[in-house]
C-alpha positions in Angstrom: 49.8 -110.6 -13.2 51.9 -112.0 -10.3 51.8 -110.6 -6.9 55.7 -109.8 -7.2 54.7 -107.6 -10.5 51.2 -106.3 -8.4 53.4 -105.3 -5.1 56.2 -103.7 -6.8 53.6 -101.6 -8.4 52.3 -100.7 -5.0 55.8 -100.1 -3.5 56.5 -97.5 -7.0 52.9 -96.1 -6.2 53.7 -95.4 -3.0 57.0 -93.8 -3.3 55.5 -91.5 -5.9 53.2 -90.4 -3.1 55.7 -89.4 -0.9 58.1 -88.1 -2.8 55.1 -85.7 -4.1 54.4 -85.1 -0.6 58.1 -84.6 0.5 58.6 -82.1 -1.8 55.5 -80.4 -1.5 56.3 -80.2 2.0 59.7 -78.7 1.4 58.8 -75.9 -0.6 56.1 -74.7 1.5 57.7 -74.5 4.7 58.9 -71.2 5.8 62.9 -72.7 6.0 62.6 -72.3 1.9 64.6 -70.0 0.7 62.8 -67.1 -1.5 64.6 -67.3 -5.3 63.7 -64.9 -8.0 64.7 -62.3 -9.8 63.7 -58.7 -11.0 64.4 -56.0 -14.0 66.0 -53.0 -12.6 66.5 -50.5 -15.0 66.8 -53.0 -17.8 69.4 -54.9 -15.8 68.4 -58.7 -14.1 69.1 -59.4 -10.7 68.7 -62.4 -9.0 68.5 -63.7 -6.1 68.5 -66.1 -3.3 67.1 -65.4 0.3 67.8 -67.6 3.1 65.3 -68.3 5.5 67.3 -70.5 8.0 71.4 -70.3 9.3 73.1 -72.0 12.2 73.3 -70.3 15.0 77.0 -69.4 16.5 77.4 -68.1 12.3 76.6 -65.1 10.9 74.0 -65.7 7.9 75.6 -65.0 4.3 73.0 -62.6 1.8 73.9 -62.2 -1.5 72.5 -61.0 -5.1 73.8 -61.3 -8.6 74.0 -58.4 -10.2 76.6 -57.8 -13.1 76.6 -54.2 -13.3 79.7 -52.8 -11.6 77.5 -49.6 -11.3 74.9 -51.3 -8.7 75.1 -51.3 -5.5 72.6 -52.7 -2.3 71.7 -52.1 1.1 71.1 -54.5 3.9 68.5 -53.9 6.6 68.2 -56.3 9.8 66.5 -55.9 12.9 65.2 -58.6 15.3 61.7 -60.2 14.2 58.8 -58.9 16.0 60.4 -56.0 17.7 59.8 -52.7 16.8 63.6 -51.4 16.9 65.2 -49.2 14.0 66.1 -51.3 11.1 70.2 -51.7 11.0 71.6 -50.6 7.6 74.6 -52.3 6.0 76.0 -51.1 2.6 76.7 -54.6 0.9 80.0 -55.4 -0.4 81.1 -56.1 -4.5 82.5 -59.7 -4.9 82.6 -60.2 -8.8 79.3 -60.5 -10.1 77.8 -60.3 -6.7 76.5 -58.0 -3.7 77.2 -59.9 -0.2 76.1 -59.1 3.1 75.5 -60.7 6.1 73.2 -60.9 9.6 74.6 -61.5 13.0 74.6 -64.6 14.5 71.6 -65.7 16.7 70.8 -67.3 19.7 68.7 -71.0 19.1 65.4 -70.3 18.0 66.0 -66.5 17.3 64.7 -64.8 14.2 65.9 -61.8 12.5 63.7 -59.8 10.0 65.8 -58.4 6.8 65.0 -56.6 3.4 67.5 -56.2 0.6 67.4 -52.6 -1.1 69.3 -52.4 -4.8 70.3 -49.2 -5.6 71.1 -48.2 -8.9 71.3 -44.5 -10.7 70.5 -42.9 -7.5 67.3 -44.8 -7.2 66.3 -47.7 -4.5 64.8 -50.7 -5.1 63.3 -53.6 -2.9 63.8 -56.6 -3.8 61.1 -58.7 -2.3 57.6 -56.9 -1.1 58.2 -57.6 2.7 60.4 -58.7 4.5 62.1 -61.8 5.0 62.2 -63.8 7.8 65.5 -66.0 9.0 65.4 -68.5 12.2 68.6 -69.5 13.7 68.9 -72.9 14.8 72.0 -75.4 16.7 74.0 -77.4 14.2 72.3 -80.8 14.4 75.3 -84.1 13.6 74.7 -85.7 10.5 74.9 -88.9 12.1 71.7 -87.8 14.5 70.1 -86.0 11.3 70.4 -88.4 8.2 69.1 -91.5 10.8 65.8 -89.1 11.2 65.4 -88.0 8.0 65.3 -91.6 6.5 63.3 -93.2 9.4 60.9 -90.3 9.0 60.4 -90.7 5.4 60.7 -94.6 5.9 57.9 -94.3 8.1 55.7 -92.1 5.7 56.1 -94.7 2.8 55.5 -98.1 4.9 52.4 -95.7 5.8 51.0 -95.5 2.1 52.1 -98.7 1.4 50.3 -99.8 4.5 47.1 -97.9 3.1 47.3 -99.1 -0.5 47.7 -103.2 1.6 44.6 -102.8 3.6 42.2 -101.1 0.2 43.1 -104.0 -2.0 42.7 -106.4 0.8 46.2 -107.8 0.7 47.3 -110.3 3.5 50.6 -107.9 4.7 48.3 -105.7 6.5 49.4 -106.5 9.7 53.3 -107.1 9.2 53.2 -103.5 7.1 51.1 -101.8 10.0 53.5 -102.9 12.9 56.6 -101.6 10.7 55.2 -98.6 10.2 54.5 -98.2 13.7 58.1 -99.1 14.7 59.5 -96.2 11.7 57.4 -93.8 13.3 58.6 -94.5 17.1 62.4 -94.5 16.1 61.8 -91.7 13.5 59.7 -89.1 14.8 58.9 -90.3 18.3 62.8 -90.6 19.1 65.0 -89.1 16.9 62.7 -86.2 16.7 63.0 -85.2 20.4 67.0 -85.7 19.5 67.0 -83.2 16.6 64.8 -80.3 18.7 67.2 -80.6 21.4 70.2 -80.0 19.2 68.5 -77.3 17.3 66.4 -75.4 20.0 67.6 -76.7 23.4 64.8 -78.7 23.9 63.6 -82.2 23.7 59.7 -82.0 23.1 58.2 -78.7 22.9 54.8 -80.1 21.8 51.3 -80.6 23.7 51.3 -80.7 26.7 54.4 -78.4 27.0 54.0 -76.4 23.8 51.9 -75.7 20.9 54.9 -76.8 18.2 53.3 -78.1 15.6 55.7 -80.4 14.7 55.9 -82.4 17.6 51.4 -82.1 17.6 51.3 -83.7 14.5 54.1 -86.3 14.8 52.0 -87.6 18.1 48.9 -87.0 16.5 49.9 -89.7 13.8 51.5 -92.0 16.1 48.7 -92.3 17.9 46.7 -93.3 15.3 48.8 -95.5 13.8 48.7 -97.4 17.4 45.1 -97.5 17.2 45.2 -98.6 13.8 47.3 -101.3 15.0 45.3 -102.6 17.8 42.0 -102.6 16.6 43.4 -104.5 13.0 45.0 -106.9 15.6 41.9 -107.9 17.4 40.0 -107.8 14.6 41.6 -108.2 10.3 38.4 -106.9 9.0 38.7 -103.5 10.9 40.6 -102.3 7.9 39.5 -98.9 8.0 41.4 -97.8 10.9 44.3 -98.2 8.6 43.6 -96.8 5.7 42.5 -94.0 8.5 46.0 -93.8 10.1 47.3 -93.9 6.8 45.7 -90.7 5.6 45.9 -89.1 8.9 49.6 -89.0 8.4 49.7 -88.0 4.5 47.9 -85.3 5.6 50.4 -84.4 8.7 53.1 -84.8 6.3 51.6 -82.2 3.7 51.6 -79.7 6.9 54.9 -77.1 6.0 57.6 -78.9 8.5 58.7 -76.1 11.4 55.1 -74.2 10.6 54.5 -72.6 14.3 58.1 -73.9 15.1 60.6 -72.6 18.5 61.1 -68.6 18.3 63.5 -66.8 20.6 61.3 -64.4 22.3 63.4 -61.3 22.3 61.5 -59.1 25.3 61.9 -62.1 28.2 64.9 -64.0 26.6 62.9 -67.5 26.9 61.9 -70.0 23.8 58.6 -70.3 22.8 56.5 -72.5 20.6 53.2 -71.5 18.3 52.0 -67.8 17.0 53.0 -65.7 20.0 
């Protein structure tokens, strides 16, 4: 087999990997929106819950259900503060029940639960409530750079990996290009992104606990180690193959876990479980 067949398999291979781990991480993070669906008295409803809206906007809820006969509640209040829940009878548009949640500041979160009602009875939709984080509008020409630098970065990374197990001779060339993707794309553009969305440029160690930021300079600085130490000497290949699991496994962490929340009680923005 030639080495043009051989590395094409390794490029496939490792854009297999990270589209697994892409997706993985996009369904796990808590900006997912909640789908399903439930029998109420013999009648389907389904639904859709946001998790994330742009703040400045109030944040569209909806449900489909068919039965002219059905009706809904929204409830709202701000996340993490005991206040009385808002109630907000949701209006009929065709097959669906709409509602919405007031606009929030950057970073703020709103707590809401969706109640069907339906032959005098009440139903909740989703066991607890859900939770919404309102965030700047970010440019798509400052977002999609990000978003493909970040994802070019993660599969140079496994490429990188799969280079220095089989011993190839692009070590090297693959390590420092993976090094530059993750400068521009998380080290740069990142920062960019936060401030548009939250106000803030870095909000990571040692000015915050965001996990976001920790883990994008946690596998940079690997990956600069990596790069060094193969550098000075080509059979340290193990710092690679390090750097390059270091950062599969950042990328598998749910993006925006332990993200910027408004806190409500002193008006200011922080980062981590507060």
């Amino acid at each position: 087999m030639s080495y043009r067949i051989k590395s094409a398999i390794y490029w496939l291979l490792a854009l297999v990997i990270t589209l697994s781990a892409a997706m993985y991480q996009r369904m796990t993070g808590p900006s997912y929106p909640i789908r399903g669906k439930a029998k109420i008295n013999g009648i389907e409803v389904r639904y859709k819950f946001i998790t994330t809206a742009v703040t400045g906007e109030d944040a569209g809820i909806s449900i489909r259900a068919n039965d002219s006969e059905m009706g809904a509640r929204l409830l709202y209040q701000r996340y993490r503060m005991d206040t009385v829940w808002t109630i907000q009878e949701m209006g009929r548009d065709g097959d669906f029940l709409l509602g919405s949640i007031p606009g929030q500041p950057p970073a703020g979160k709103m707590a809401y639960r969706v109640l069907v009602i339906h032959d005098g009875r009440e139903t909740e939709l989703y066991k607890e409530p859900i939770v919404i984080r309102f965030k700047g509008s970010v440019p798509l020409y400052i977002l999609l750079p990000h978003i493909i630098l970040i994802f070019l970065a993660m599969l140079f990374s496994v490429r990188t990996g799969i280079e220095a197990l089989i011993w190839g001779k692009k070590v090297l060339r693959l390590t420092q290009l993976t090094v530059i993707l993750l400068l521009l794309g998380g080290m740069i553009m990142g920062p960019v992104v936060q401030k548009y969305s939250f106000g803030a440029f870095w909000t990571g160690w040692p000015f915050g606990d965001d996990l976001t930021d920790n883990k994008t300079l946690v596998a940079f600085i690997f990956w600069v180690i990596a790069w060094i130490m193969f550098k000075r000497n080509i059979n340290r290949r193990g710092w690679v193959i390090a750097a390059s699991l270091i950062l599969l496994a950042v990328y598998l962490i749910p993006h925006s876990l332990l993200g910027s929340e408004l806190d409500y009680s002193t008006g200011e923005v922080v980062t981590g479980n507060h």
